[in-house]
C-alpha positions in Angstrom: 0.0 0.0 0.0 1.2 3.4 -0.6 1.5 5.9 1.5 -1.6 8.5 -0.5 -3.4 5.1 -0.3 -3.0 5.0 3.8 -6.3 5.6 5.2 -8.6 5.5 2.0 -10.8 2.8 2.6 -13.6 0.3 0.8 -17.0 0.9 1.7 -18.1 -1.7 5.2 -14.9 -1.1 6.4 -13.5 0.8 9.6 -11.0 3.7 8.7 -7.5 2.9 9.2 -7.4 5.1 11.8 -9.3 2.8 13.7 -7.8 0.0 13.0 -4.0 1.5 14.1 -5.9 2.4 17.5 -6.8 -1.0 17.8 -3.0 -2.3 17.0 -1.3 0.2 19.3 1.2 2.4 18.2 4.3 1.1 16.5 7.6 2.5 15.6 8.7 2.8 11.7 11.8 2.5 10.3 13.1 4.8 7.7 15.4 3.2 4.5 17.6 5.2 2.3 19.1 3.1 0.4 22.4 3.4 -1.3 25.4 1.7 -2.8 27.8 1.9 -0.1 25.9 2.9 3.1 22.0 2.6 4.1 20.8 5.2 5.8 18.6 4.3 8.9 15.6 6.7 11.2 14.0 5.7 13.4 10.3 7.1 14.7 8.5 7.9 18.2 6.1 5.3 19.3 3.5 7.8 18.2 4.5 8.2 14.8 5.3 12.1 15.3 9.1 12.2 15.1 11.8 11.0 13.1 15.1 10.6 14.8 18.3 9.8 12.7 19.8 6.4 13.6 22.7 5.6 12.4 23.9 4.0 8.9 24.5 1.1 8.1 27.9 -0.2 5.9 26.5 -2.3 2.5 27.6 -5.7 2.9 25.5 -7.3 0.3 21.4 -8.0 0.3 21.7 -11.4 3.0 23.6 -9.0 5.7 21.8 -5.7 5.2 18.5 -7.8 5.7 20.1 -9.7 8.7 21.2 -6.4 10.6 17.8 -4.9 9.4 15.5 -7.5 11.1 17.7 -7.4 14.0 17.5 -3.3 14.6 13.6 -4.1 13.7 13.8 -6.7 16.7 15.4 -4.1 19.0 13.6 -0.9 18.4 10.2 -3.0 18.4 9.8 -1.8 14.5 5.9 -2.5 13.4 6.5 -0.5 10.0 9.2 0.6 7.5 9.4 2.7 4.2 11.9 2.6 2.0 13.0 5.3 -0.3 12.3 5.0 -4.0 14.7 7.0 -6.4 12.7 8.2 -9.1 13.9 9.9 -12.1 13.2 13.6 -12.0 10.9 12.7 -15.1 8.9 10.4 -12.7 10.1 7.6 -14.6 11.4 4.6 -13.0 15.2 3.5 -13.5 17.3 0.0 -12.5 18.1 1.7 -8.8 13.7 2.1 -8.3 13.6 -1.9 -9.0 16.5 -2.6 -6.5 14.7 -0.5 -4.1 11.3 -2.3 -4.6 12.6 -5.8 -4.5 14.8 -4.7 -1.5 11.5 -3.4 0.5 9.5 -6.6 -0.7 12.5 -8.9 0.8 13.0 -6.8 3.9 8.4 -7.2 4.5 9.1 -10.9 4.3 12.5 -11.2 6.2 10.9 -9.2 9.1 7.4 -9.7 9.0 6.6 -6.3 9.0 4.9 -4.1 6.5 7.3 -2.3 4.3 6.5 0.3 2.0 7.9 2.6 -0.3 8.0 6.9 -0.9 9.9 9.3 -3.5 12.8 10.1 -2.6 13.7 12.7 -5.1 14.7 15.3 -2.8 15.8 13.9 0.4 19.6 14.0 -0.3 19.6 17.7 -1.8 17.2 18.8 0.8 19.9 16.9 3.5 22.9 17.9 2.0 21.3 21.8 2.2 20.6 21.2 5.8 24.1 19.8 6.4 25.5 23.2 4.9 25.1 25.1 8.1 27.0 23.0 10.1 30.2 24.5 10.3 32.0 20.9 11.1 31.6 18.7 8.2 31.5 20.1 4.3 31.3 18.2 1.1 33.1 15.3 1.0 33.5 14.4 4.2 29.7 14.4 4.6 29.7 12.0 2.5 32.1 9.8 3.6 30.9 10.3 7.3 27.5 8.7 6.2 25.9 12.2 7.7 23.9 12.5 4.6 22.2 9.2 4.3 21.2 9.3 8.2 19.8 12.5 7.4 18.1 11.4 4.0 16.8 8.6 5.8 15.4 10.9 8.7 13.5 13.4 5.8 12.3 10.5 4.1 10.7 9.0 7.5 9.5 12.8 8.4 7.5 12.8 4.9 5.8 9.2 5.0 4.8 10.4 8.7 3.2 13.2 7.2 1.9 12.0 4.7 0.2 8.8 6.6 -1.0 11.4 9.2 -2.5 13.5 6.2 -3.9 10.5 4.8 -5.5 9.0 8.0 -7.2 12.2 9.4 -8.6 13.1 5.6 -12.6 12.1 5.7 -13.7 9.6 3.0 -15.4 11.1 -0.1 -18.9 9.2 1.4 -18.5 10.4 4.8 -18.2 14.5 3.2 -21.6 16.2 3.4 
């Protein structure tokens, strides 16, 4: 399910709103994805904040999954998204397809449910933010991993929103 679809529901059925009440609050993961390093936040209980936590060194699909379900374990994860690079054209290239089978193998591998958001802008709109701290520039932002944590904390800040959005907008039968 995406994340517009979040809270949309078929006729006979109880908003999703209701039906998060009724599973308690959970924590969600946030994925950015890259070649080297995977960016990693981590939510409130609540669903409010995104905190950055940490990266994660690349050490192929089995190990990234393995140290994924294990963070999942520890934080008490109920939900993750994982961004989606989309061509500025909207069009999607070989890295979207990574990204998708990645969340589909991560859903199964943790048991949770795993979804996927845009993440067109989340390393320029991080890499802008990193600017005014005096103590890191350019490259060894980069290197540092500073980036990704904070892609990964913008992209979790985004689904949140947009899940909140999503569950407090009334269905089109509901509007009078």
């Amino acid at each position: 399910m995406q994340p517009a679809e979040i809270g949309r529901r078929a006729p006979g059925k109880r908003p999703a709103s209701d039906r998060i009440a009724t599973l308690g609050a959970v924590r969600v993961l946030g994925v950015d994805l890259g070649s080297r390093r995977i960016g990693l936040a981590v939510s409130d209980e609540e669903g409010a904040f995104a905190f950055p936590a940490g990266i994660l060194d690349s050490r192929g699909r089995k190990r990234d999954l393995a140290a994924l379900r294990a963070l999942i374990t520890e934080k008490k994860i109920g939900r993750a998204v994982v961004g989606l690079p989309i061509h500025m054209d909207g069009r999607r290239g070989p890295e979207a397809e990574k990204a998708i089978a990645f969340a589909a193998d991560l859903s199964r591998s943790a048991g949770i449910p795993v979804d996927t958001l845009d993440e067109r802008w989340t390393s320029q709109e991080a890499e802008r933010l990193l600017q005014e701290r005096p103590r890191t520039r350019g490259p060894e932002r980069r290197k540092s991993g500073i980036v990704d944590e904070m892609a990964a904390s913008i992209l979790l800040r985004t689904y949140l929103a947009q899940r909140e959005a999503a569950e407090s907008e009334p269905d089109a039968g509901e509007r009078s």
